[in-house]
Wavefront OBJ file of the C-alpha trace (Angstrom):
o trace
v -32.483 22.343 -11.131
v -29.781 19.972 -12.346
v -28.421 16.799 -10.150
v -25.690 14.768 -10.009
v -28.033 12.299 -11.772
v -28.105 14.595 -14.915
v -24.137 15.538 -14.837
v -23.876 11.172 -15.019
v -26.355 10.923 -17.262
v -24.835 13.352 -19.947
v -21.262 12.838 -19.018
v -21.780 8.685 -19.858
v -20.414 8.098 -16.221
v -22.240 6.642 -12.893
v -22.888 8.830 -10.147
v -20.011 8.211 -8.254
v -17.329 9.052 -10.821
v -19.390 12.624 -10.389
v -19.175 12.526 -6.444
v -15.063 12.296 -6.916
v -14.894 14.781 -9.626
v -16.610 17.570 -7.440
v -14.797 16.930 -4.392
v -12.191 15.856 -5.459
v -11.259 12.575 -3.395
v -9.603 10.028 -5.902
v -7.791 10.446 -9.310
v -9.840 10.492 -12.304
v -8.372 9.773 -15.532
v -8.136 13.651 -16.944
v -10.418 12.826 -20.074
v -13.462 11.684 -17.659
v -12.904 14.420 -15.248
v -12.611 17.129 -18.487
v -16.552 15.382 -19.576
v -17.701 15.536 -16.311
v -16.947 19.368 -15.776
v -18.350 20.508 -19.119
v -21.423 18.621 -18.171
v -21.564 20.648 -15.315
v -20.905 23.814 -17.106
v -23.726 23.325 -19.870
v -26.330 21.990 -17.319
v -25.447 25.248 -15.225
v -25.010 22.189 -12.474
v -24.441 24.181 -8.757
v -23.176 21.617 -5.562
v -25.671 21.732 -2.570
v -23.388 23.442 0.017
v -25.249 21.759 3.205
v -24.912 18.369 1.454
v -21.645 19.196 0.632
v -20.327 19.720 4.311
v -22.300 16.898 5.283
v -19.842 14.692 2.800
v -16.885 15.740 3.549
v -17.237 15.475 7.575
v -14.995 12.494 7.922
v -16.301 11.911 11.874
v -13.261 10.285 12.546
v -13.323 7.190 10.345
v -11.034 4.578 9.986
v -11.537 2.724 6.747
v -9.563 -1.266 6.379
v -9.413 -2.480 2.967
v -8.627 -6.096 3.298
v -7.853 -9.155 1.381
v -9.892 -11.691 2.766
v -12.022 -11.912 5.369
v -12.283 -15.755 5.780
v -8.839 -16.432 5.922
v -7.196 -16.580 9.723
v -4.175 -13.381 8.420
v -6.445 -11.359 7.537
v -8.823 -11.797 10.726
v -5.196 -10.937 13.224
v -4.594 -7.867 10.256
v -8.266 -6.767 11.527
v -8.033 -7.229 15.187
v -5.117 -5.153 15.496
v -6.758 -2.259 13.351
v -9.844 -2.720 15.645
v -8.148 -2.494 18.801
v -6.757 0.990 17.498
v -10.084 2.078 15.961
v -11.321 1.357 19.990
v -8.239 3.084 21.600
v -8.605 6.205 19.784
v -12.667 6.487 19.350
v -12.677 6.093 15.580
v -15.611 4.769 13.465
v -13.983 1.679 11.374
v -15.686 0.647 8.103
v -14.617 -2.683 6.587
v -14.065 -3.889 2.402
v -12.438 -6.779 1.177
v -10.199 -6.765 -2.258
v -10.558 -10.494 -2.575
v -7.474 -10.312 -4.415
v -8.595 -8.759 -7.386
v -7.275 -5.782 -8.894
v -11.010 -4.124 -9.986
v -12.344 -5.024 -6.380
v -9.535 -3.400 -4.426
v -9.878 -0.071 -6.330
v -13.814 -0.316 -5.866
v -13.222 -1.284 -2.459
v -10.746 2.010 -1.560
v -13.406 4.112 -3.605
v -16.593 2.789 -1.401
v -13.978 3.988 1.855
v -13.223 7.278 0.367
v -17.094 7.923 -0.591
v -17.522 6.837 2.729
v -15.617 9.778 4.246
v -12.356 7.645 5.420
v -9.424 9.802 5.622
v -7.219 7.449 7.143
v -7.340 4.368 5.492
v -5.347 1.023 6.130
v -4.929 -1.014 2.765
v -3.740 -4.064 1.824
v -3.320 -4.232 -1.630
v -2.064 -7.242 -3.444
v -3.258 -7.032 -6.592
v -3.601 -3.131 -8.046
v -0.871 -2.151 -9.993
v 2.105 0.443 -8.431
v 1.125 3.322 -10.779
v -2.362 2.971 -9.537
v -1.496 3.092 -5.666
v 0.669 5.833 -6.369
v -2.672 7.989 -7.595
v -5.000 6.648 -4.566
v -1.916 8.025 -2.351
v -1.785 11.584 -4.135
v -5.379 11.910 -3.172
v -5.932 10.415 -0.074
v -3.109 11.620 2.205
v -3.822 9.363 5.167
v -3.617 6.037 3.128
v -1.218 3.425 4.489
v -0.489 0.386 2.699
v 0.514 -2.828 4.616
v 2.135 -6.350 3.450
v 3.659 -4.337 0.643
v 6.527 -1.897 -0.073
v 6.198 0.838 -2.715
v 9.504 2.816 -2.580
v 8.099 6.255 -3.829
v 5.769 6.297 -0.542
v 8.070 3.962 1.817
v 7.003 6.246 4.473
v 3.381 4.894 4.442
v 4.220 1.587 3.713
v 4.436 -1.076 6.676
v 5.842 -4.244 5.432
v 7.358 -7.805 6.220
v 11.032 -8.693 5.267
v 9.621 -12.204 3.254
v 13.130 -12.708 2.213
v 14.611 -12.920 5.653
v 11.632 -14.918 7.252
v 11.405 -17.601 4.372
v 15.597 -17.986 4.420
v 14.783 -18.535 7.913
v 12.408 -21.311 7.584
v 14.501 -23.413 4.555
v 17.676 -22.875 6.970
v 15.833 -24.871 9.683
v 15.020 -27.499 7.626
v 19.103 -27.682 6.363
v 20.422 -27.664 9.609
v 18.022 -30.706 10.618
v 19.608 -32.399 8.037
v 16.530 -32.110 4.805
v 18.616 -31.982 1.626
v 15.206 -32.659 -0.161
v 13.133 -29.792 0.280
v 9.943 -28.773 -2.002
v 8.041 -25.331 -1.487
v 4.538 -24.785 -1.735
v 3.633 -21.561 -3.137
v 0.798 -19.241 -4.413
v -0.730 -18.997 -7.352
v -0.983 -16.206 -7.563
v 1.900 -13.116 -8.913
v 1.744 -11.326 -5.873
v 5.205 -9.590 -4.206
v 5.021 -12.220 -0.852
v 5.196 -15.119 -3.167
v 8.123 -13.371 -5.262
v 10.374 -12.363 -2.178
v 9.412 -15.923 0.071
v 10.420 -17.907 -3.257
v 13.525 -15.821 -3.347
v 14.180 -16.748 0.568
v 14.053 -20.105 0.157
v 16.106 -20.429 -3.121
v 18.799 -18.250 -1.468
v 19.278 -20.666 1.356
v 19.670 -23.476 -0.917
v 21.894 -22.218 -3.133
v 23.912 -21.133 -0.051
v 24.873 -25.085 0.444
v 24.879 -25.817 -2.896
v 22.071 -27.097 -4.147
v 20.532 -26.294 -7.731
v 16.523 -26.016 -6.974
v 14.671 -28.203 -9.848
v 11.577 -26.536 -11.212
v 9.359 -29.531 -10.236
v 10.458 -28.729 -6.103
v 8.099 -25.688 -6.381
v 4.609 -26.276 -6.290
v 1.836 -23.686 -7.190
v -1.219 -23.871 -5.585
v -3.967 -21.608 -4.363
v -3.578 -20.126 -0.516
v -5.915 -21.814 1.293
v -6.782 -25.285 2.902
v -8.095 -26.541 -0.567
v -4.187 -25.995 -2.203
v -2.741 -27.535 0.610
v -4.634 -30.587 -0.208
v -3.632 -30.337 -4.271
v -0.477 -29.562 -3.175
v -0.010 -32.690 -1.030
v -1.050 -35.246 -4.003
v 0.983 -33.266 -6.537
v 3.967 -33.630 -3.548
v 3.576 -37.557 -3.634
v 2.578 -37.953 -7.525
v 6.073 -36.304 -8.264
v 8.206 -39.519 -7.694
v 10.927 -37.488 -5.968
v 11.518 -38.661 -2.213
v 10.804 -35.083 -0.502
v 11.816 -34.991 3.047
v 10.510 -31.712 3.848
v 8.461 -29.061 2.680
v 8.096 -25.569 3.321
v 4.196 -23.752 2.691
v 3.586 -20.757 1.964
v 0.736 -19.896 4.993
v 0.105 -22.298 7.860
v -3.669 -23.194 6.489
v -1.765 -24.594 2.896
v 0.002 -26.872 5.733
v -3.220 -27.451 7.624
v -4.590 -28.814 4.091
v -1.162 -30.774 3.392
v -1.008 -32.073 6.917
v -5.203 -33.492 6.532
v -4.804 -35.052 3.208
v -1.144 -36.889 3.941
v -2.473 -37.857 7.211
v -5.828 -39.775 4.631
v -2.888 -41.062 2.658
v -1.217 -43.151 5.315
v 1.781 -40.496 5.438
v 3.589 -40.655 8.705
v 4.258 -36.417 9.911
v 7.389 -35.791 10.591
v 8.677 -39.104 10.371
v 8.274 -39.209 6.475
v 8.120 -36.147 5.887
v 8.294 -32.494 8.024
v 6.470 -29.318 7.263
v 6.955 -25.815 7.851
v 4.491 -23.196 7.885
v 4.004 -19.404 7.751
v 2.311 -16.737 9.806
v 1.394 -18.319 13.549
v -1.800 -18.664 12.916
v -3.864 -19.504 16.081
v -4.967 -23.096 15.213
v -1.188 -23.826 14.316
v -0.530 -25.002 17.715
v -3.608 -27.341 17.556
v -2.293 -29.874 14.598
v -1.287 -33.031 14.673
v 1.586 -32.414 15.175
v 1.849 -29.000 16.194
v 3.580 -26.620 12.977
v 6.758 -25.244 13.200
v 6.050 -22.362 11.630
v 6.933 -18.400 11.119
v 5.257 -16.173 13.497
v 4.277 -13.200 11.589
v 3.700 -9.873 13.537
v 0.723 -9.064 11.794
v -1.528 -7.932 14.437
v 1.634 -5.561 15.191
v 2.223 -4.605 11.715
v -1.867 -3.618 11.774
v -1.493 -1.314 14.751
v 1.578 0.355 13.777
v -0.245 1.389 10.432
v -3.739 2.255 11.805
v -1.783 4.560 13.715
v -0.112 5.947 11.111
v -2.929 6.557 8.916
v -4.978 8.430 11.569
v -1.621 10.234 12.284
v -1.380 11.452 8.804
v -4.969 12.139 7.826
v -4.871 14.775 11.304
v -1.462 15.753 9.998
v 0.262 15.396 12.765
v 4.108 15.007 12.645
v 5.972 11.939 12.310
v 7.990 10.456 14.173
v 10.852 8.361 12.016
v 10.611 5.161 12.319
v 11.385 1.671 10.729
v 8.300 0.234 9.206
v 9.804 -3.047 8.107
v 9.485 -5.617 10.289
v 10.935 -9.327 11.230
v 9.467 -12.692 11.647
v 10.611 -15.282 13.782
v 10.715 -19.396 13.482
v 8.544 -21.012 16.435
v 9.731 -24.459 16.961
v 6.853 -27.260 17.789
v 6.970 -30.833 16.650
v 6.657 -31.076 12.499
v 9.903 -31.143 11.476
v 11.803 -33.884 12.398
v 16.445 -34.243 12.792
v 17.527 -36.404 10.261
v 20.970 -38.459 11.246
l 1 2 3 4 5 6 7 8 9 10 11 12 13 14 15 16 17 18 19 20 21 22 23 24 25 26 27 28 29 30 31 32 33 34 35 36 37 38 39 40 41 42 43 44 45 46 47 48 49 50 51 52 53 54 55 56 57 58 59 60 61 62 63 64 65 66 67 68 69 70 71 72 73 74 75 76 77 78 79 80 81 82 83 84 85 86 87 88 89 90 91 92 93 94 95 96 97 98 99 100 101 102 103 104 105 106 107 108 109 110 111 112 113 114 115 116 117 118 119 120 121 122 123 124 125 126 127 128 129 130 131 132 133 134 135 136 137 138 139 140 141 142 143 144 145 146 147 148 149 150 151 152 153 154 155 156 157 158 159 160 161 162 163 164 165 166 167 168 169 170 171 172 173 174 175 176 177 178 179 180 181 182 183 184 185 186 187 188 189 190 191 192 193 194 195 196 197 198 199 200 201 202 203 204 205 206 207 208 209 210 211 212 213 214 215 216 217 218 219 220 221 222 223 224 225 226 227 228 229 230 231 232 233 234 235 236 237 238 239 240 241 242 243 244 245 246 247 248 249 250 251 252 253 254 255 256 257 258 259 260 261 262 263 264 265 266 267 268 269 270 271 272 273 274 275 276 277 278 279 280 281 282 283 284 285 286 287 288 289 290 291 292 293 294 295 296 297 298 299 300 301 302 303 304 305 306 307 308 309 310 311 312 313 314 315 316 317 318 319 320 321 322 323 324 325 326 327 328 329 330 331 332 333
């Protein structure tokens, strides 16, 4: 008798690309699938029904495809998909993306294999059109941290324009005329729409951002740091800088604090996202509290609400940050 082993081996595909052809979980590019089924057809290949059931009994799972596990966002993104996964007695299986387009995809494809019909993603790096064909298939996937228009419905996102306008407004009305941003590296949408935040409060007093104000540097402590030297190597007398996450600010705050750097007298920082260990720096970060824990429940929700298809209730899935005040940013007269 035939096995999934011999459809793959014949076909010139793994296993698993066989698994999603027969039950039909995730797209498959229409030349694959067409190989895979005349394998089938010629190896007179018949699915195991009792293995069959056995795969597709979901068992209430909750699958979280996240972007990385290390980083302090990602661990509040978690805890508020856990506390759901507790509150309504659903199994919750765990992948990260790393931010990588090939590793998300493989990531969502290990949850749906798994049996996940509700599924909450964040996706940073896979392309729109690819989404778009995860969401066909898999009604009970919710994306968070990004908005896709043609499934705004199972979207739950931050309004990064709003929040990082916020933040550079601050930092005007205290006077900062001099104001660099420290930014990701990478082309991801929070780095487009913060970027567009903070030029849009500049511009709205009238000043003309030069390129070298914007610094690109990875998201983590380690760009903080390059950011800070690259900050001071510039030769323009910054008085204030906004960073993209709070642990970029951690990293800025621990190498200007080696060079001799006085914080906020010479120079003020604002961060992003409330991190818990925000509070704890010398001195405490003014930062952006983002409601990510929140954000994570409301879509957990939402996924296990739409994989049971159960009706919706409208609602606004965009939410709002807000600027909590501590001690890094200091009134210029």
């Amino acid at each position: 008798m035939a096995t999934m082993k011999n459809v793959a081996h014949k076909a010139g595909v793994s296993v698993a690309t066989v698994s999603r052809v027969i039950n039909n979980t995730v797209y498959v590019e229409p030349g694959t699938r067409e190989r895979v089924e005349k394998a089938m057809r010629e190896l007179n290949y018949h699915r195991n029904s009792a293995a069959l059931a056995l795969a597709q009994r979901c068992g209430n799972m909750l699958g979280l495809l996240t972007g990385n596990l290390a980083d302090p966002f990602f661990s509040l993104l978690s805890l508020g998909v856990e506390k759901i996964a507790r509150k309504k007695e659903a199994k919750l299986m765990v992948c990260s993306g790393g931010h990588q387009a090939e590793r998300e995809k493989s990531a969502l494809d290990f949850l749906i294999n798994q049996g996940c019909e509700a599924i909450v993603a964040h996706i940073s790096r896979m392309s729109e059109a690819d989404i778009l064909r995860y969401a066909a298939h898999t009604p009970g996937l919710v994306v968070i941290n990004r908005y896709l228009p043609a499934i705004a419905n199972r979207c739950i996102w931050l309004d990064n324009v709003s929040a990082s306008k916020t933040a550079t407004n601050y930092l005007l009305q205290n006077g900062h005329r001099k104001i660099a941003y420290i930014t990701a590296d990478l082309p991801i949408d929070d780095r487009k729409l913060r970027l567009e935040g903070y030029y849009s409060a500049m511009t709205n007093v009238g000043i003309t951002v030069p390129s070298g104000w914007v610094i690109s540097v990875p998201f983590n402590e380690k760009g903080g740091e390059q950011a800070a030297e690259k900050l001071l190597d510039s030769g323009i007398n910054f008085t204030a800088a906004v960073t993209f996450n709070d642990v970029m600010a951690a990293g800025m705050m621990r190498s200007l604090h080696r060079r001799g750097i006085r914080l906020p007298e010479q120079l003020s920082i604002i961060g992003f996202d409330d991190i818990v260990t925000a509070r704890y720096l010398y001195p405490p970060l003014t930062t952006v509290r983002n409601p990510i824990e929140q954000m994570a429940q409301r879509a957990a929700n939402l996924a296990l609400q739409l994989s049971a298809k159960k009706e919706q209730t409208p609602q606004m899935n965009m939410f709002s940050a807000e600027l909590v005040i501590r001690d890094s940013v200091l009134l210029l007269e």
